[in-house]
BALUM-945922 format. One record per residue (C-alpha): residue number from 1; x, y, z. Coordinates in pm, 1 decimal. Layout:
BEGIN
> NUM, X, Y, Z
...
END
This chain:
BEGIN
> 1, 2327.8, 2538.3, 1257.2
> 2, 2614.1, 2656.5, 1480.4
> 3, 2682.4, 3031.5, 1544.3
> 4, 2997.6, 3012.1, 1423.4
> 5, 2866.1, 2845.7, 1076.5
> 6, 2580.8, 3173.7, 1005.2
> 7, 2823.5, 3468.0, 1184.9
> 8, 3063.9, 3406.0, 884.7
> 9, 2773.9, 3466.5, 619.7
> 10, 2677.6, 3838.5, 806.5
> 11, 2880.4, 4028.4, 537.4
> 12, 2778.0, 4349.8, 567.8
> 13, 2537.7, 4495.0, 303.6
> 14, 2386.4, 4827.2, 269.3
> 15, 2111.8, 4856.1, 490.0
> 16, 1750.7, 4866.8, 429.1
> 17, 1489.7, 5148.6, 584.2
> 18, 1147.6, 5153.5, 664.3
> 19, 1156.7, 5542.8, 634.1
> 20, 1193.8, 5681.9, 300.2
> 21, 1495.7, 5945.3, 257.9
> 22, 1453.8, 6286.5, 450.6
> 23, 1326.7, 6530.3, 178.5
> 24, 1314.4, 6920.7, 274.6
> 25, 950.9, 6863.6, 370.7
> 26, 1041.6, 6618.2, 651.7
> 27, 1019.0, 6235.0, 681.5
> 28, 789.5, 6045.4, 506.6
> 29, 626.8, 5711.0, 647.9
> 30, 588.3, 5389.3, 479.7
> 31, 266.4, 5225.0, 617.9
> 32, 234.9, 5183.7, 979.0
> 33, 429.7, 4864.2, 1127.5
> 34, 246.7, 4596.3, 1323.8
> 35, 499.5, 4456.9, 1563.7
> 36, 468.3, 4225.1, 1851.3
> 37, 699.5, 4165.7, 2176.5
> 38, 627.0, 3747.3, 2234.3
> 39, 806.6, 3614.8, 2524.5
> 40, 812.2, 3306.4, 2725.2
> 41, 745.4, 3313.9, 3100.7
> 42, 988.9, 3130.0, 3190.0
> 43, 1152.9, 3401.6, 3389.3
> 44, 1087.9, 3763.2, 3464.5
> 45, 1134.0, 4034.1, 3213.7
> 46, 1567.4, 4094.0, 3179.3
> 47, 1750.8, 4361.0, 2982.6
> 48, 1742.6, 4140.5, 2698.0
> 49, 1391.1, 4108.9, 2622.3
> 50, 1322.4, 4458.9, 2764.4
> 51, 1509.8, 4602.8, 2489.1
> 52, 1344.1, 4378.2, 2221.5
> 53, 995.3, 4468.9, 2379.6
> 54, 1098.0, 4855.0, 2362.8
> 55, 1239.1, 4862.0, 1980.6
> 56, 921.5, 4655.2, 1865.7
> 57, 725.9, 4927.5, 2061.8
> 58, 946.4, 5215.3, 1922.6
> 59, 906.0, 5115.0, 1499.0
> 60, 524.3, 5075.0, 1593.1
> 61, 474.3, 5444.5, 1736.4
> 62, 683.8, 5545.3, 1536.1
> 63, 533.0, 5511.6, 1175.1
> 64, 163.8, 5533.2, 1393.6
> 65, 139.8, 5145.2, 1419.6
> 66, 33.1, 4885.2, 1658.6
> 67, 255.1, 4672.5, 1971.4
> 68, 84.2, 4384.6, 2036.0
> 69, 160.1, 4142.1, 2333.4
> 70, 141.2, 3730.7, 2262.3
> 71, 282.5, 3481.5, 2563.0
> 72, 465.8, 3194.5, 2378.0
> 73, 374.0, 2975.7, 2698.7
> 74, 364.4, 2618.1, 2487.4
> 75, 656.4, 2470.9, 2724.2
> 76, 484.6, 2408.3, 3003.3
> 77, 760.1, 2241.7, 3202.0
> 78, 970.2, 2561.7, 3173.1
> 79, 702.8, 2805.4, 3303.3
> 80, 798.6, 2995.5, 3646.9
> 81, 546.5, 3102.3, 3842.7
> 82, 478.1, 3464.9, 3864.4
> 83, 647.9, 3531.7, 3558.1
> 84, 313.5, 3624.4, 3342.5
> 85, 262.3, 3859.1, 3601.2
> 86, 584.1, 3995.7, 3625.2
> 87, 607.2, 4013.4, 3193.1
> 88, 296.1, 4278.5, 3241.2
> 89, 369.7, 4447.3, 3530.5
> 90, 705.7, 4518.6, 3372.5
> 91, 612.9, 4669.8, 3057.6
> 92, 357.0, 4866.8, 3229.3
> 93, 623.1, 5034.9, 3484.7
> 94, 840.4, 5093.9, 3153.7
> 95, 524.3, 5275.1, 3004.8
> 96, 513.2, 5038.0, 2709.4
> 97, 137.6, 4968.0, 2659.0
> 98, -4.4, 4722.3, 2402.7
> 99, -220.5, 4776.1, 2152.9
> 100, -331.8, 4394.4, 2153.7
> 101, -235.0, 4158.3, 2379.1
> 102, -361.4, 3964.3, 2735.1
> 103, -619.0, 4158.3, 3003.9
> 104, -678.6, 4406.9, 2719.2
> 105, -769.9, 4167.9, 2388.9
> 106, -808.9, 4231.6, 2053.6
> 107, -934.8, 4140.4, 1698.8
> 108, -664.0, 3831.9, 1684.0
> 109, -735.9, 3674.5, 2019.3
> 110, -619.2, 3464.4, 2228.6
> 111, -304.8, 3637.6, 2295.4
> 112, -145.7, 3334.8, 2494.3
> 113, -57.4, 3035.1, 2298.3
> 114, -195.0, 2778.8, 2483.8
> 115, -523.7, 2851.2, 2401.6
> 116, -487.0, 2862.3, 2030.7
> 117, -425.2, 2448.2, 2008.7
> 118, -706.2, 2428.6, 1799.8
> 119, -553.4, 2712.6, 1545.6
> 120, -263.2, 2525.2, 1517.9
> 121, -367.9, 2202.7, 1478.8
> 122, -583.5, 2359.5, 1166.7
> 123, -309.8, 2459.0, 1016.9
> 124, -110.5, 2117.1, 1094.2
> 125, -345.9, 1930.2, 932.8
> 126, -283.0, 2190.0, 593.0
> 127, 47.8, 2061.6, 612.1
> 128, 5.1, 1701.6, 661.2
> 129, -298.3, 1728.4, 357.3
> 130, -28.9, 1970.7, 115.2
> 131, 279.4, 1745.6, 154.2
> 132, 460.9, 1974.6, 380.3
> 133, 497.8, 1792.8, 708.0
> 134, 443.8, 1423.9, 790.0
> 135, 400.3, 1242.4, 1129.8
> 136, 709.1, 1094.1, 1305.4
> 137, 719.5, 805.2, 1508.7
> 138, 1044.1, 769.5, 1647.8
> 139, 1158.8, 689.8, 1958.0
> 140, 1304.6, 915.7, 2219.7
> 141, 1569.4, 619.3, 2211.4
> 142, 1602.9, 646.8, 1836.8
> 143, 1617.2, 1006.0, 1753.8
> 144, 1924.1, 1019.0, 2085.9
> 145, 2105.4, 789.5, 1854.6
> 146, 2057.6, 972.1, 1569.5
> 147, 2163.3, 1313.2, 1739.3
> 148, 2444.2, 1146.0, 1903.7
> 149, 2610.5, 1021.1, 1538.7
> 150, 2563.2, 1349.7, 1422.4
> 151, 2794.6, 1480.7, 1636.0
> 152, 3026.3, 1221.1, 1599.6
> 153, 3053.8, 1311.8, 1196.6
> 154, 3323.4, 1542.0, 1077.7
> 155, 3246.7, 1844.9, 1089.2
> 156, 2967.4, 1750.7, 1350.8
> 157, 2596.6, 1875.3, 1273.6
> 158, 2275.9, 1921.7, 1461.0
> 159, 2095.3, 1847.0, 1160.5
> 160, 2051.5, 1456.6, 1258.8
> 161, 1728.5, 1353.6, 1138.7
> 162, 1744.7, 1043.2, 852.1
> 163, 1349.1, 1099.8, 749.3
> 164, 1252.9, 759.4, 838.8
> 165, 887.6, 851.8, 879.2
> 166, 897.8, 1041.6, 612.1
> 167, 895.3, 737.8, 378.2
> 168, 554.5, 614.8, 563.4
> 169, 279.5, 650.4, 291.5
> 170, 25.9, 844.3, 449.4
> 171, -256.5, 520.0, 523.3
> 172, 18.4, 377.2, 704.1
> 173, 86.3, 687.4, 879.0
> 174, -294.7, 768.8, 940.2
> 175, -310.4, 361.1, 1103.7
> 176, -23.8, 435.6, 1321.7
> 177, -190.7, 742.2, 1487.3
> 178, -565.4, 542.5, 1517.3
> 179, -403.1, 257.3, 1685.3
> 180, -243.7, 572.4, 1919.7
> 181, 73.3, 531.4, 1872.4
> 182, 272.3, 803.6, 1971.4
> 183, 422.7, 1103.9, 1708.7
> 184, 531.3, 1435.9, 1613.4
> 185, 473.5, 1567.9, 1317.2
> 186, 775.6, 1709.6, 1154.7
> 187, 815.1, 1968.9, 890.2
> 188, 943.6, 1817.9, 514.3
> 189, 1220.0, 2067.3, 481.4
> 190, 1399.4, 2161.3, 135.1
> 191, 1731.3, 2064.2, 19.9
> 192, 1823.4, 2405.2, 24.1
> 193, 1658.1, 2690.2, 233.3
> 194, 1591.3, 3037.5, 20.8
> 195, 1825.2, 3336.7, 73.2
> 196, 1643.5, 3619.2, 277.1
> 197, 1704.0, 3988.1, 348.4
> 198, 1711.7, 4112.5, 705.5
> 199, 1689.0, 4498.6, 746.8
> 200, 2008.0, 4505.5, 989.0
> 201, 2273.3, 4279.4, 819.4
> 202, 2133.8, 4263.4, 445.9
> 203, 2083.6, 3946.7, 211.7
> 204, 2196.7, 3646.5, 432.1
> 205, 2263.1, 3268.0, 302.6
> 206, 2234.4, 3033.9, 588.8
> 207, 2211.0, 2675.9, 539.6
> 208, 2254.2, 2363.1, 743.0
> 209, 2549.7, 2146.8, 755.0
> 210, 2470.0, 1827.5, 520.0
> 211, 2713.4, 1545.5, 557.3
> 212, 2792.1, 1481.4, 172.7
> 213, 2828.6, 1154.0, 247.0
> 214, 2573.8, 1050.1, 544.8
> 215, 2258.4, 1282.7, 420.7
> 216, 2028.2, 1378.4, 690.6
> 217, 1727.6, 1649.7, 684.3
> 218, 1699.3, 1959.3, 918.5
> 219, 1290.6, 1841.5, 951.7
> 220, 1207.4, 2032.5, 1276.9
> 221, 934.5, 1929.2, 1467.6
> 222, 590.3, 2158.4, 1449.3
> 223, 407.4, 1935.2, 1659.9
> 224, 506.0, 1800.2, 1968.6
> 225, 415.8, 1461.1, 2091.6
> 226, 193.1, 1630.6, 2361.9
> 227, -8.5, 1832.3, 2077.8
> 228, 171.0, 2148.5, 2159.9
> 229, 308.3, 2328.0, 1903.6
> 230, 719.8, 2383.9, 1876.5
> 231, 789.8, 2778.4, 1916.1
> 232, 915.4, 2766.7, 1568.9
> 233, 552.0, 2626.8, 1402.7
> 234, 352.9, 2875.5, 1649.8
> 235, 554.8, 3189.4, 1594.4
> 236, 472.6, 3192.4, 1221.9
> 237, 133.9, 3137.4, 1222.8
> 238, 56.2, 3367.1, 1446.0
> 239, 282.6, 3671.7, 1332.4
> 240, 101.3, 3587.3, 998.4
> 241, -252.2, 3566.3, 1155.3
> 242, -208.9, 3841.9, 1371.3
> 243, -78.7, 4108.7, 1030.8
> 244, 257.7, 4149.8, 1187.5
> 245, 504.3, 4307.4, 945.9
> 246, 824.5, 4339.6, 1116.0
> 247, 1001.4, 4121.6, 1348.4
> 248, 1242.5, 4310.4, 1582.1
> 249, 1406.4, 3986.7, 1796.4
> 250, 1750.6, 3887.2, 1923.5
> 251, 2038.5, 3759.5, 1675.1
> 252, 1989.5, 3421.0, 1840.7
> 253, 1713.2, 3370.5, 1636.2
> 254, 1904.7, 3410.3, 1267.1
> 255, 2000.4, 3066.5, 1215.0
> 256, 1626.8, 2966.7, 1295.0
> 257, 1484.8, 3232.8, 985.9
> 258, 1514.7, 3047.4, 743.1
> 259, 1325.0, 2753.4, 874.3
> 260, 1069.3, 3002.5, 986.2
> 261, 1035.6, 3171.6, 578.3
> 262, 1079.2, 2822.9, 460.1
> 263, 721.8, 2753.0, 680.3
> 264, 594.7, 3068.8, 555.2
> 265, 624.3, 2959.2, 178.4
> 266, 470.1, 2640.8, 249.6
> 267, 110.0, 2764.3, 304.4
> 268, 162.1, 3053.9, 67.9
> 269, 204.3, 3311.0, 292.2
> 270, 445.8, 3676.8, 262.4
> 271, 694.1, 3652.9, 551.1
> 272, 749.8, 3969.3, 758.6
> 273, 1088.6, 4161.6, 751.0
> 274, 1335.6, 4060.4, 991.7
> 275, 1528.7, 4250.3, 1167.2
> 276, 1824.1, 4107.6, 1426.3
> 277, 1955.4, 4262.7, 1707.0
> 278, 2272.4, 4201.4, 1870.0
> 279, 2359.2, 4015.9, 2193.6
> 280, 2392.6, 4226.4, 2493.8
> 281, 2732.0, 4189.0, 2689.8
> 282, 2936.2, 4285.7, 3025.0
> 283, 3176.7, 4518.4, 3031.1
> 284, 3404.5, 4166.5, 2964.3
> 285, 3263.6, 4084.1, 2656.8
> 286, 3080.0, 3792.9, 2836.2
> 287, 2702.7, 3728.8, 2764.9
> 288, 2478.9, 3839.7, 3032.4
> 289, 2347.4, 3551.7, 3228.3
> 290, 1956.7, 3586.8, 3290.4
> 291, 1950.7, 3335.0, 3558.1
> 292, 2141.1, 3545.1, 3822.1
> 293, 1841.7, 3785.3, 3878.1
> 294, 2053.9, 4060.6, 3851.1
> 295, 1933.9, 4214.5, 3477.9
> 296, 1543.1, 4147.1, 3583.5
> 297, 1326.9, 4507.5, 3561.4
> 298, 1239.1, 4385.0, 3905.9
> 299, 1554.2, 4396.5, 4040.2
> 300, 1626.9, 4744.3, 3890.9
> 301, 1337.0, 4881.6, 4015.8
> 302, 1415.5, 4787.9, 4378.8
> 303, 1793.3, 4909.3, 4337.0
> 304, 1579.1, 5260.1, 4302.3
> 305, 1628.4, 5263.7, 3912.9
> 306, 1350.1, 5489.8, 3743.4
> 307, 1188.5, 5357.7, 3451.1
> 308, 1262.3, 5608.8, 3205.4
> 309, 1631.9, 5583.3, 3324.9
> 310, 1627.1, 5189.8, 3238.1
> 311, 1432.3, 5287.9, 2942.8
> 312, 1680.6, 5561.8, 2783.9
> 313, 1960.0, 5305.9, 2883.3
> 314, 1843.8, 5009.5, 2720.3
> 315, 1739.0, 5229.9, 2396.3
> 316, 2070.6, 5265.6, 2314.3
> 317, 2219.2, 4913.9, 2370.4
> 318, 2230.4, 4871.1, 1917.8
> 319, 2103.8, 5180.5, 1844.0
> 320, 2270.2, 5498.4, 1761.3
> 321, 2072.9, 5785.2, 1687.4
> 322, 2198.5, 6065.1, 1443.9
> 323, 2362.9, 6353.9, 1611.7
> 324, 2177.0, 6670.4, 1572.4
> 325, 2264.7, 7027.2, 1686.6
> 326, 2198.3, 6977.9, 2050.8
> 327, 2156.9, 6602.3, 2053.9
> 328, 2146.9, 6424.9, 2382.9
> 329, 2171.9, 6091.7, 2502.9
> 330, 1920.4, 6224.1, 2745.8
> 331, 1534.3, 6096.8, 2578.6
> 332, 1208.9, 6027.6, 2752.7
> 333, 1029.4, 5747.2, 2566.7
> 334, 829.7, 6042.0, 2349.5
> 335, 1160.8, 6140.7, 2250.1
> 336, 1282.3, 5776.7, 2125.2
> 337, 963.5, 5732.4, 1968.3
> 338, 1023.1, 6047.6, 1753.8
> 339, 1345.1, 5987.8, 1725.0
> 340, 1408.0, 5620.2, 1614.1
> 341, 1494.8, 5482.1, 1273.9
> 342, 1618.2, 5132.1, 1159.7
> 343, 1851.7, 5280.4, 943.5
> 344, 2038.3, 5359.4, 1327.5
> 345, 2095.8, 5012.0, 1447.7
> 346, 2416.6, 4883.3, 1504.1
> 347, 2539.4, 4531.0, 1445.3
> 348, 2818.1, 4506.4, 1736.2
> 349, 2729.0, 4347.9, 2059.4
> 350, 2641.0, 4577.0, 2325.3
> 351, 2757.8, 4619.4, 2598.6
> 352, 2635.1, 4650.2, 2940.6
> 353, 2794.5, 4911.5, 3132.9
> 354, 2573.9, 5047.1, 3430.9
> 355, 2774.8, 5347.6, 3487.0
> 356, 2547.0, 5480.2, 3198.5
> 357, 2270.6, 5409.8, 3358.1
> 358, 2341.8, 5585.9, 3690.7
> 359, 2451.3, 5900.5, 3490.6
> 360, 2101.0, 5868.9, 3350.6
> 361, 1949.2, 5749.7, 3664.2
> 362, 2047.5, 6079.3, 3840.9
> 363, 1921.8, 6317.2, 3565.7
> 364, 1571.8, 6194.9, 3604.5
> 365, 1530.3, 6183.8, 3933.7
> 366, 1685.1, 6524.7, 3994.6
> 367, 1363.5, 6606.6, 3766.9
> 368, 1140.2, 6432.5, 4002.2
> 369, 1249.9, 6655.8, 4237.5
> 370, 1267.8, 6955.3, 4096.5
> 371, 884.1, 6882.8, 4006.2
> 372, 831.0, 6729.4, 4386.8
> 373, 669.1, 6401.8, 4245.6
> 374, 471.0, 6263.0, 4469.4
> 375, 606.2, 5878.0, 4398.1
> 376, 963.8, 6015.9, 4425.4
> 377, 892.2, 6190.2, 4792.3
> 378, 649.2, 5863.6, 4890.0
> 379, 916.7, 5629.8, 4811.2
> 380, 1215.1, 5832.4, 5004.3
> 381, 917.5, 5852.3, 5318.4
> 382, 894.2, 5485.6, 5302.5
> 383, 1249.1, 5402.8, 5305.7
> 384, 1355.6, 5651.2, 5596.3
> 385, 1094.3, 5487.2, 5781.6
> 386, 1201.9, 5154.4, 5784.4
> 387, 1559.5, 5254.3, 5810.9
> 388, 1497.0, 5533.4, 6120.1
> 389, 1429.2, 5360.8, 6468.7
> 390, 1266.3, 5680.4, 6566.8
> 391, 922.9, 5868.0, 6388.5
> 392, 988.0, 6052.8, 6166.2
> 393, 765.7, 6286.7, 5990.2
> 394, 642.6, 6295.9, 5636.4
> 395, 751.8, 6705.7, 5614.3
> 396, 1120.2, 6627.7, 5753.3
> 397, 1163.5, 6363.1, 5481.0
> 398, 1007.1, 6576.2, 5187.4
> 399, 1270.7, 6847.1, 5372.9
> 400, 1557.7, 6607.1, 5357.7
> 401, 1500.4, 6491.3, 4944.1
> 402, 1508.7, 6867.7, 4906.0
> 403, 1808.4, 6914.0, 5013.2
> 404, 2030.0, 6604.8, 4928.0
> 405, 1853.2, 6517.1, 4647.4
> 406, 2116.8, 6688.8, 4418.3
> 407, 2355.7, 6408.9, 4563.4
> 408, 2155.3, 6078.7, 4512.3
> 409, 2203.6, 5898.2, 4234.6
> 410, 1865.4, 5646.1, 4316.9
> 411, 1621.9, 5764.1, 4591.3
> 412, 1730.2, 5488.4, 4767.0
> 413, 2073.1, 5665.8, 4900.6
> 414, 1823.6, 5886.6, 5065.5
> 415, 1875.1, 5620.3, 5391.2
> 416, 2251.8, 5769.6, 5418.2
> 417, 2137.5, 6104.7, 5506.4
> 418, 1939.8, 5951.8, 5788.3
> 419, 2191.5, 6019.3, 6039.5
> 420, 2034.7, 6458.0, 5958.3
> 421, 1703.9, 6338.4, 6157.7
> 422, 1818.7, 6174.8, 6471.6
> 423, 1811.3, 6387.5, 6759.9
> 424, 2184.8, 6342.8, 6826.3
> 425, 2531.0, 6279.7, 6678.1
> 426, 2730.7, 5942.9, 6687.9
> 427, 3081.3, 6089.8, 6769.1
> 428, 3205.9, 5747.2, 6709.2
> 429, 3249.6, 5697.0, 6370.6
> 430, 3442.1, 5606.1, 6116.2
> 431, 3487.4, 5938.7, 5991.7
> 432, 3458.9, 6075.6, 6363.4
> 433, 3758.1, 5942.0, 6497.7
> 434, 3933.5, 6000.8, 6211.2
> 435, 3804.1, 6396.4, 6277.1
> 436, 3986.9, 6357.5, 6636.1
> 437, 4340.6, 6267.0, 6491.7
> 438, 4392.6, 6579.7, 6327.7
> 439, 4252.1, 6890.5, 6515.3
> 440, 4395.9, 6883.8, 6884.6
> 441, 4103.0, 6881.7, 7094.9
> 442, 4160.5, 7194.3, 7252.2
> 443, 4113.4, 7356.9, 6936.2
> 444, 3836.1, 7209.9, 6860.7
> 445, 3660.0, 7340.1, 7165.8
> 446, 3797.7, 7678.3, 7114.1
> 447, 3685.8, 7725.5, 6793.2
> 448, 3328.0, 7572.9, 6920.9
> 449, 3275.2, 7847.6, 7193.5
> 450, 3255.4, 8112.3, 6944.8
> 451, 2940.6, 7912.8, 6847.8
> 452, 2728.0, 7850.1, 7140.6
> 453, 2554.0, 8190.4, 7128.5
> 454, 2376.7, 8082.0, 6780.6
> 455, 1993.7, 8200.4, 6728.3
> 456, 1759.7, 8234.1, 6455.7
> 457, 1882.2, 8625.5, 6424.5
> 458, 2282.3, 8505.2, 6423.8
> 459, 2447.7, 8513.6, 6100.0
> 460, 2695.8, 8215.5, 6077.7
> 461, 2932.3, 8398.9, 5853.6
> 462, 2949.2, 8671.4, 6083.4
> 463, 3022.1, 8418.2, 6394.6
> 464, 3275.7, 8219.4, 6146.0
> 465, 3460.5, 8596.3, 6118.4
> 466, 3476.8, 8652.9, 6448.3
> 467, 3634.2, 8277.4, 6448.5
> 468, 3901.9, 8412.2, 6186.6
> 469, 3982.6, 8707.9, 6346.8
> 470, 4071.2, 8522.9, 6676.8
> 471, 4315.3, 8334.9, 6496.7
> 472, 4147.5, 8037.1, 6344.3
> 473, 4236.9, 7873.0, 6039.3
> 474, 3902.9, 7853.7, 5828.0
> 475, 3933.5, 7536.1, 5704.6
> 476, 3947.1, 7426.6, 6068.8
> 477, 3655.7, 7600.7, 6169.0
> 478, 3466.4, 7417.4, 5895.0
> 479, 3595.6, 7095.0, 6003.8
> 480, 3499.6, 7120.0, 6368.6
> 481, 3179.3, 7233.8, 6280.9
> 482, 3104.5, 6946.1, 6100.4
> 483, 3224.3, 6708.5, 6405.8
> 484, 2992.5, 6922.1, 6614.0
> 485, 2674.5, 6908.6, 6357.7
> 486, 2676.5, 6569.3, 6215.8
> 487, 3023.9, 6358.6, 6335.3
> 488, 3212.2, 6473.4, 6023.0
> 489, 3050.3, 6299.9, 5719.8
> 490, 3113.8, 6460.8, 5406.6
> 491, 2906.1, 6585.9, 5165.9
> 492, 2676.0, 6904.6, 5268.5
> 493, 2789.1, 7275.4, 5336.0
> 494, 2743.0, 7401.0, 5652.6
> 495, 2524.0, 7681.6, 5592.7
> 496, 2247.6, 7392.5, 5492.9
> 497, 2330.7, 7159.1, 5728.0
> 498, 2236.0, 7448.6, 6041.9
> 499, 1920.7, 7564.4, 5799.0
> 500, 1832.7, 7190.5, 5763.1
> 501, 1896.8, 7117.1, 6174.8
> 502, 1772.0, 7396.7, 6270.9
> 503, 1934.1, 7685.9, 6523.4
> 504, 1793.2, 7503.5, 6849.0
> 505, 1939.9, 7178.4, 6720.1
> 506, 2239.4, 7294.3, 6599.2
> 507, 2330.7, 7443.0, 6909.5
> 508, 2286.7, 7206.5, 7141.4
> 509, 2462.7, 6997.7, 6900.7
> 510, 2741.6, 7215.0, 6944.6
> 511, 2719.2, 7203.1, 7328.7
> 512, 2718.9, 6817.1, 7290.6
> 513, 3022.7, 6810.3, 7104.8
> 514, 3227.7, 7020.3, 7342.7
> 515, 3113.2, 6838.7, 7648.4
> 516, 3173.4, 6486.4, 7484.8
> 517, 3540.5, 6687.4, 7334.0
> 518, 3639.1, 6749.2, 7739.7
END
């Protein structure tokens, strides 16, 4: 079913909750939610995915339920190496812990699809016995053809299928498999799919495009010829093995729903609720592309992007929370928890504008350091290090976060303030020479002299007086300084920049700069 087909059906309807209405005694819970984040490693974790992982987690703490974890790793050709790894060490650095899941277990293991093939063949053989799905022979060569004049009808449809094997009593199907002849097995779909509610855009009515006049049947495959289930077949069975009651997952999914409650009614079963996000965005309007590496929680983390920064971001990418006297944007993930509600869900695209994310970015680490986290002041250590080609100690870099930290926006900016623990200044730079263009140089030294005398006892505001009161324009006398004490880059006052240096390397600074002004 195209996109364009089911986004004309999303009329919107009056939203369902999970939380009853606010009475004067508080909010009431329903019964807690089990929800599950299932994705494919086929790639490491992306914005996408870490936002449906996070609102899954959110309804589950919230109403005092359980996250589990599943890997939906049945295409093995599309695997990437790494990426389990990187799917747990992800969530972990995010701080969203399952309940259930892979390395930790559970009642409703295995957690990773490929080793429930026995589960779902179980429940593949229900379907063959009830009616509900039949084998399919078809060749690769066959089915092409069949998708190809699909397209070709007016209006085109990827609903192709012409149930050839579904005609094949089932002793002449049963033969066809002894004498190992290759199949699928292929769910007997409805003529019409039921209407379903989902808890974002209401009662929905998708069906698939039937050719009045060329009838074919949207009857997916379960099965796959290598005796690996399809992601539709496994999904359901194990959301409804595993008790899950909601299903938080991207809007991509909506045309698929109804073949997935069309599955559930087959074997009897209630399906969850569904609940649809929308599609996250650039600034453009264009869909984020999760090949470019650029939207991984990897690559975040090594831009210097804190986790409850990405976290607090990515909450609010679909989701806006009511505004309360003295609401913030600002929430840790306790705060989210507490604070989220379905009813709060948007239906718009997001969109992806990092801007936010710096802002937030900034706030928490200006908390790190305010609270002198030891990962915060490790991680600015490390990165001086590799950047300085001189040692430098561990006290002069927990100095230096101190007192630029109010200026980073990630802890790795902490490498620009590198040039405050070298033992001398580059009077070459950019902003250097462009220093030297506007003070005559003679002025410059001038003003300097009044500085050479500088101890630990000196008062600077008393020398920068004296500097005044011989004529100097104080905006001068700043300027020069900052030639003298660190080749004119902008950013810190001078008062901090001598306390930082130091008064025995702040003067000879000074007496470097005049010699290197003659």
């Amino acid at each position: 079913m195209s996109s364009r087909l089911y986004s004309t059906l999303l009329k919107p309807k009056k939203k369902l909750t999970l939380l009853s209405k606010k009475t004067t005694s508080g909010t009431t819970l329903t019964k807690p939610a089990r929800t599950r984040f299932a994705p494919s490693p086929t790639g490491f974790l992306h914005l996408g995915s870490l936002r449906t992982a996070l609102y899954n987690y959110l309804l589950a703490k919230r109403t005092g339920g359980d996250f589990l974890l599943r890997l939906e790793d049945t295409d093995q050709k599309r695997l990437v190496k790494g990426a389990e790894q990187n799917i747990y060490d992800s969530l972990k650095w995010c701080g969203l812990k399952w309940d259930e899941g892979p390395i930790i277990g559970g009642p409703h293991e295995p957690y990773r699809q490929s080793d429930r093939s026995q589960i779902y063949q179980q429940y593949t053989d229900r379907l063959l016995e009830s009616g509900h799905a039949y084998r399919c022979f078809c060749s690769k060569e066959r089915l092409d053809g069949l998708r190809e004049s699909a397209q070709r009808l007016t209006p085109p449809t990827t609903v192709s299928y012409d149930r050839n094997c579904g005609n094949l009593s089932r002793e002449q199907s049963d033969l066809k498999a002894s004498n190992g002849e290759e199949f699928t097995v292929r769910f007997k779909s409805e003529n019409h799919y039921p209407k379903f509610t989902d808890l974002l855009h209401g009662s929905l009515d998708l069906q698939p495009q039937i050719h009045k006049d060329d009838i074919r049947y949207d009857d997916y495959v379960l099965m796959k010829s290598d005796n690996l289930p399809t992601y539709h077949f496994a999904n359901v069975i194990d959301d409804h093995l595993m008790q899950i009651t909601h299903v938080i997952r991207g809007e991509e999914w909506l045309p698929s729903t109804p073949k997935h409650i069309a599955l559930y009614r087959a074997f009897g079963w209630n399906e969850p609720e569904f609940i649809h996000i929308p599609l996250l965005t650039s600034t453009k309007d264009k869909k984020l592309s999760k090949r470019s590496g650029d939207i991984d929680v990897t690559n975040y983390a090594k831009r210097g992007i804190l986790p409850e920064a990405l976290i607090n971001f990515v909450a609010l990418f679909g989701w806006a929370p009511k505004k309360t006297d003295g609401n913030s944007e600002i929430m840790n993930l306790q705060e989210l928890v507490k604070a989220f509600e379905i009813d709060d869900l948007t239906k718009g695209n997001a969109k992806v504008d990092e801007k936010k994310l710096f802002f937030f970015n900034k706030h928490y680490l200006q908390q790190r350091i305010a609270r002198e986290d030891v990962e915060i002041f490790e991680k600015g250590y490390e990165l001086l290090k590799e950047e300085s080609r001189s040692e430098i100690s561990k006290v002069r870099s927990d100095e230096l976060l101190k007192l630029v930290g109010h200026n980073l926006t990630t802890v790795n900016e902490i490498v620009n303030y590198n040039y405050l623990l070298s033992d001398s200044v580059d009077y070459q730079t950019e902003h250097a020479v462009k220093f030297l263009t506007t003070i005559p140089k003679e002025t410059s030294i001038s003003i300097l002299s009044h500085f050479t005398t500088l101890t630990i006892d000196t008062d600077i505001s008393n020398l920068i007086a004296e500097c005044v009161n011989a004529g100097n324009n104080k905006k001068d006398i700043f300027q020069v300084l900052r030639f003298a004490l660190i080749g004119s880059i902008p950013g810190l006052k001078i008062p901090e920049l001598i306390q930082f240096l130091g008064v025995e390397s702040a003067q000879k600074r000074i007496v470097d700069s005049i010699k290197f002004l003659e």
